[in-house]
C-alpha positions in Angstrom: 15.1 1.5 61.6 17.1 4.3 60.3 16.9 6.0 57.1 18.5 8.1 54.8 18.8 11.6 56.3 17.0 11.0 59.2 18.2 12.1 62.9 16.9 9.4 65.5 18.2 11.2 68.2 15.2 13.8 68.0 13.2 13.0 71.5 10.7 16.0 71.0 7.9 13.6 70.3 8.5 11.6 73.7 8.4 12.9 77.8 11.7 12.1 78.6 11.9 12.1 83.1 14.0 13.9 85.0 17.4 11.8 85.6 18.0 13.5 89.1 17.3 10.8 91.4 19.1 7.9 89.4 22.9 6.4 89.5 23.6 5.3 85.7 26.7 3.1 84.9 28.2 2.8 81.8 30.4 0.4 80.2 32.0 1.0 77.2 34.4 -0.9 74.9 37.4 0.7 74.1 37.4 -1.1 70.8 36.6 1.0 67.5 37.2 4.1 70.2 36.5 6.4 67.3 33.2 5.6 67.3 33.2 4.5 71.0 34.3 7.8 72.1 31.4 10.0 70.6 28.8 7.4 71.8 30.4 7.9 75.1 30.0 11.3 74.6 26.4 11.7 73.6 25.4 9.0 76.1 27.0 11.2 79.2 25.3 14.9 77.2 22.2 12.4 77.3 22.2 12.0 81.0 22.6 15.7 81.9 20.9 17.2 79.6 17.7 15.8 81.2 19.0 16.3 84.8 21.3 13.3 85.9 24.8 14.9 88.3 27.9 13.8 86.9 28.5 12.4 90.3 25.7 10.0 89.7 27.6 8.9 86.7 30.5 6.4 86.8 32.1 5.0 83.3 33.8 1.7 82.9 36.2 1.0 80.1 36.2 -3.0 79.0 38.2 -3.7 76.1 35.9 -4.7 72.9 32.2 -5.5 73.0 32.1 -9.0 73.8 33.2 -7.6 77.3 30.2 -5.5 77.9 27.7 -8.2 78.8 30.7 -9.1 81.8 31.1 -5.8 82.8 27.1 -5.0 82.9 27.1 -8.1 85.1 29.7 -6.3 87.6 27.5 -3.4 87.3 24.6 -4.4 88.2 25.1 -6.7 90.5 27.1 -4.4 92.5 23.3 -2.8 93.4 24.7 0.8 92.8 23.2 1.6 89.6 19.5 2.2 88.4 20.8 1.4 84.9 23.7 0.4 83.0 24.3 1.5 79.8 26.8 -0.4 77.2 28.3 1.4 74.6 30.2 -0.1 71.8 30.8 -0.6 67.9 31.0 -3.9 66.0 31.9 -3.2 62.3 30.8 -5.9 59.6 34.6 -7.5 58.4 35.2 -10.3 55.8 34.9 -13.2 58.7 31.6 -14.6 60.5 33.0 -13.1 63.9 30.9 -9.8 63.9 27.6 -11.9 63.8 28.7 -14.1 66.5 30.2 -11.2 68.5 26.6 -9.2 67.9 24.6 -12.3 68.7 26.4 -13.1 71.8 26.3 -9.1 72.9 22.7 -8.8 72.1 21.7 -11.9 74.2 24.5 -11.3 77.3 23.1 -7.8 77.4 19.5 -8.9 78.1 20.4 -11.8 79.8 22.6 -9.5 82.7 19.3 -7.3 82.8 16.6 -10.7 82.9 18.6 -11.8 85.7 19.2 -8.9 87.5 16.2 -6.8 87.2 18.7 -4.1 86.6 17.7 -2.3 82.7 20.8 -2.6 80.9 20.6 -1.1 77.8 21.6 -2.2 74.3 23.8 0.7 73.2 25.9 -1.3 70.4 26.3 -0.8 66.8 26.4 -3.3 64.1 26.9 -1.6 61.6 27.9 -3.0 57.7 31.2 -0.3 57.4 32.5 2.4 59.5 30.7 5.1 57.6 27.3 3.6 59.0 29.2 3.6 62.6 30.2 7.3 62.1 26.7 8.5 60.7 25.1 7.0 64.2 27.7 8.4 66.4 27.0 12.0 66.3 26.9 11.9 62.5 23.3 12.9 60.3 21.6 9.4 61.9 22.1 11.5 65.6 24.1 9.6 68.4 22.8 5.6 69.6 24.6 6.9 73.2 22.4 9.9 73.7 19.4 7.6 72.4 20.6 5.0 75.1 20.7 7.5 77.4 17.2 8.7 77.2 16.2 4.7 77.0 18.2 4.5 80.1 16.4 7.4 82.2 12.6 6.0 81.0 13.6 2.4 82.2 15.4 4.1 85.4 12.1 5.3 85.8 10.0 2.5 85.1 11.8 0.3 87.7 11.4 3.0 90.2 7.8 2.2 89.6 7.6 -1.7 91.1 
C-alpha cells in the first residue's frame, strides 16, 4: 500500500534477474492513454533496464481495460511469451462501473494466468481520481509498469524454474 511521499518503484531492497533470456508481452489499454502511456513507458524501461532486447518485447494495444484479460488470453496462449504484462487505468467515476470493470479485470487477469500457467501480471490502476493515476505513473508514488515489469522478470524466472 502506498503512502504519502513514498516511491514504490525503488527495487534496491530486492535481486531483480536478468530479463535476457525471456519474451514478455504486453497488453495495454488505450483507454485513459495519459496514464496508459507512462505506464507503458516504465513497463518497457523496466524490461531493459534489467536486461530484456527490445526484440523480445512485443506490445498490444486493446481498447479499455476490460479488454486486457482477452488480450492476455491471446497472449498467452499463443505460447510465445514467458509473461504478459497488462497495463491499464481505471479511474473511480460517479457510476458502479469502475468496481465492476476492476473486479472483472482483477479476476480475468488471474484467471488467463491459472489456466495458462503463463504469469500475467496485474498492472492496472484503480485509482479514486486521476491525480492518484498520475502520482503512480511516473509521478512521486514511482511507475505500477516499471513495478510490473520487475514482477514480470521474477515470475519469468520462477516459471523457468518447473
Amino acid at each position: 500500500m502506498s503512502s504519502a511521499g513514498k516511491n514504490l518503484s525503488d527495487f534496491s531492497h530486492m535481486q531483480v534477474p536478468s530479463a535476457k533470456p525471456y519474451t514478455f508481452g504486453i497488453v495495454v489499454a488505450e483507454w485513459n492513454t495519459g496514464i496508459t502511456g507512462p505506464l507503458l513507458e516504465g513497463a518497457i524501461d523496466g524490461l531493459k533496464k534489467n536486461g530484456a532486447e527490445m526484440d523480445k518485447i512485443d506490445v498490444y494495444p486493446v481498447p479499455g481495460s476490460f479488454e486486457l484479460t482477452a488480450g492476455a488470453l491471446l497472449l498467452a496462449e499463443s505460447g510465445k511469451y514467458d509473461a504478459v504484462i497488462t497495463l491499464g487505468c481505471v479511474i473511480q467515476g460517479e457510476t458502479r462501473h469502475f468496481d465492476f470493470i476492476c473486479a472483472a479485470v482483477a479476476h480475468g487477469v488471474t484467471e488467463v494466468s491459472i489456466k495458462t500457467g503463463i504469469p500475467v501480471i496485474f498492472g492496472v490502476l484503480t485509482t479514486d481520481n486521476l491525480e492518484q493515476a498520475q502520482d503512480r505513473a511516473g509521478g512521486k508514488h514511482g511507475n505500477k509498469g516499471e513495478e510490473a515489469a520487475v514482477t514480470a522478470i521474477k515470475m519469468a524466472e520462477m516459471k523457468s524454474l518447473f
